[in-house]
N, C-alpha and C positions, 0 to 999 in steps of 0.2 A: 504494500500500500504506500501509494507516494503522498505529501503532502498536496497534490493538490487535484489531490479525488477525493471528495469528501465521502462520506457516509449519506442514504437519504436521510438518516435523523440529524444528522449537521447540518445537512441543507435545509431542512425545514425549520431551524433553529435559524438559521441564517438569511434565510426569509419573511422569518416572521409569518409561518402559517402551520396548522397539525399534520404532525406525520402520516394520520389516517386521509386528508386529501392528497398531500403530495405521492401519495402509494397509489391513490385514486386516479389521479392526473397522469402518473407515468404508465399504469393500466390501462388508462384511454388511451394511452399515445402508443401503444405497442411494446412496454419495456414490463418485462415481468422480474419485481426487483423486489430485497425483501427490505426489515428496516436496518438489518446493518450493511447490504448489499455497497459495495463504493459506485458513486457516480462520475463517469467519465464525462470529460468534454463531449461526447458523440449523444452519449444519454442525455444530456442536458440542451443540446441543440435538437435532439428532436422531440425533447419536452416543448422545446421553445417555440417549436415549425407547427407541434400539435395546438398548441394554446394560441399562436398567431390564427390558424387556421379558424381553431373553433371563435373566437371573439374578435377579431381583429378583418379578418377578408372575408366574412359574409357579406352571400351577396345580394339578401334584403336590407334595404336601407332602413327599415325600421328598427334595426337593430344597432345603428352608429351609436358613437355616443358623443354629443357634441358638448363642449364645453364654451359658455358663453360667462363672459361679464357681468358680474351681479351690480345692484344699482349701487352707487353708497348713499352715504344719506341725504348729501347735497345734492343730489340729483331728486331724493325722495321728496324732500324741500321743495325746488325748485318745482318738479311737480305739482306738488300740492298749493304753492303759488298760483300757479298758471289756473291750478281744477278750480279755487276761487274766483279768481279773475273772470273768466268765462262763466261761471254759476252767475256773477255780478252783470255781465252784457247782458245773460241771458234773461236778466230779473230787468233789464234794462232795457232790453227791444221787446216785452212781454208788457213792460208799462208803456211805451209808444205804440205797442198794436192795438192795445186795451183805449188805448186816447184817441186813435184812429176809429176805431169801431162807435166810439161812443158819439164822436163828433159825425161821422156818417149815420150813426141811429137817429141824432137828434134834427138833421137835414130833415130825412126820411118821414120824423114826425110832425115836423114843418109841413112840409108838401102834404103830407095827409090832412092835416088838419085845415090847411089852408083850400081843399079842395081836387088837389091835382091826384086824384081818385086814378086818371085814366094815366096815367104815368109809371105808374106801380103794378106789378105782377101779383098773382094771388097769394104767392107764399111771401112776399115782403108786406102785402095788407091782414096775413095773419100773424106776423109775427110784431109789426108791427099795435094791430090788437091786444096782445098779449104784452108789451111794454106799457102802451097804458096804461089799460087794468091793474100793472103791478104798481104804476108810478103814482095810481090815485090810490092804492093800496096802505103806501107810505104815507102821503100827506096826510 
């Protein structure tokens, strides 16, 4: 035994992972080894070609494993800036459509009330009715 064939229970110390998978792994890969058996550089490179294979060159993509950039927190900030910001437009073109509508209703009740009956379609003189009725409702 040379110093630089280890044992698979060295290697698996030396990995940082249990002897019963690394016995498992070099099983898959075709090496029938026991726990004091030594590992050669040859053993070891076709551990290596078996575990490329099975995790590494598949060839459904769903199985990659991509590693991306996680946010930090200034970015999580700035974000959350921004989610206000636009919450606040939105509360802002939401009160000018609301001020549009109302000033277009009040046209609307003008002309009815003023007579121009024949200007108006059926569903703007019902709806119109129904503003009304709620407006004398209030007073």
């Amino acid at each position: 035994m040379t110093l630089a064939e280890p044992t698979v229970e060295n290697f698996a110390q030396e990995l940082g992972i249990s002897v019963t998978l690394l016995l498992r792994q070099l099983r898959d890969a075709g090496l029938c080894k026991g726990v004091k058996d030594n590992l050669s550089g040859e053993d070891k490179n076709a551990l290596l070609s078996y575990l490329r294979r099975k995790y590494l060159r598949s060839s459904s993509s769903s199985s990659r494993i991509i590693l991306t950039k996680r946010p930090s927190a200034s970015s999580t900030t700035q974000y959350t800036r921004n989610a206000s910001r636009l919450a606040e437009e939105i509360e802002l073109l939401n009160a000018k459509r609301n001020a549009y509508f109302e000033m277009l209703l009040e046209d609307l009740v003008l002309i009815y009330a003023a007579g121009g009956n024949e200007f108006l379609d059926d569903d703007e003189k019902t709806i119109l009715r129904a503003v009304i009725r709620e407006k004398k409702q209030i007073r």
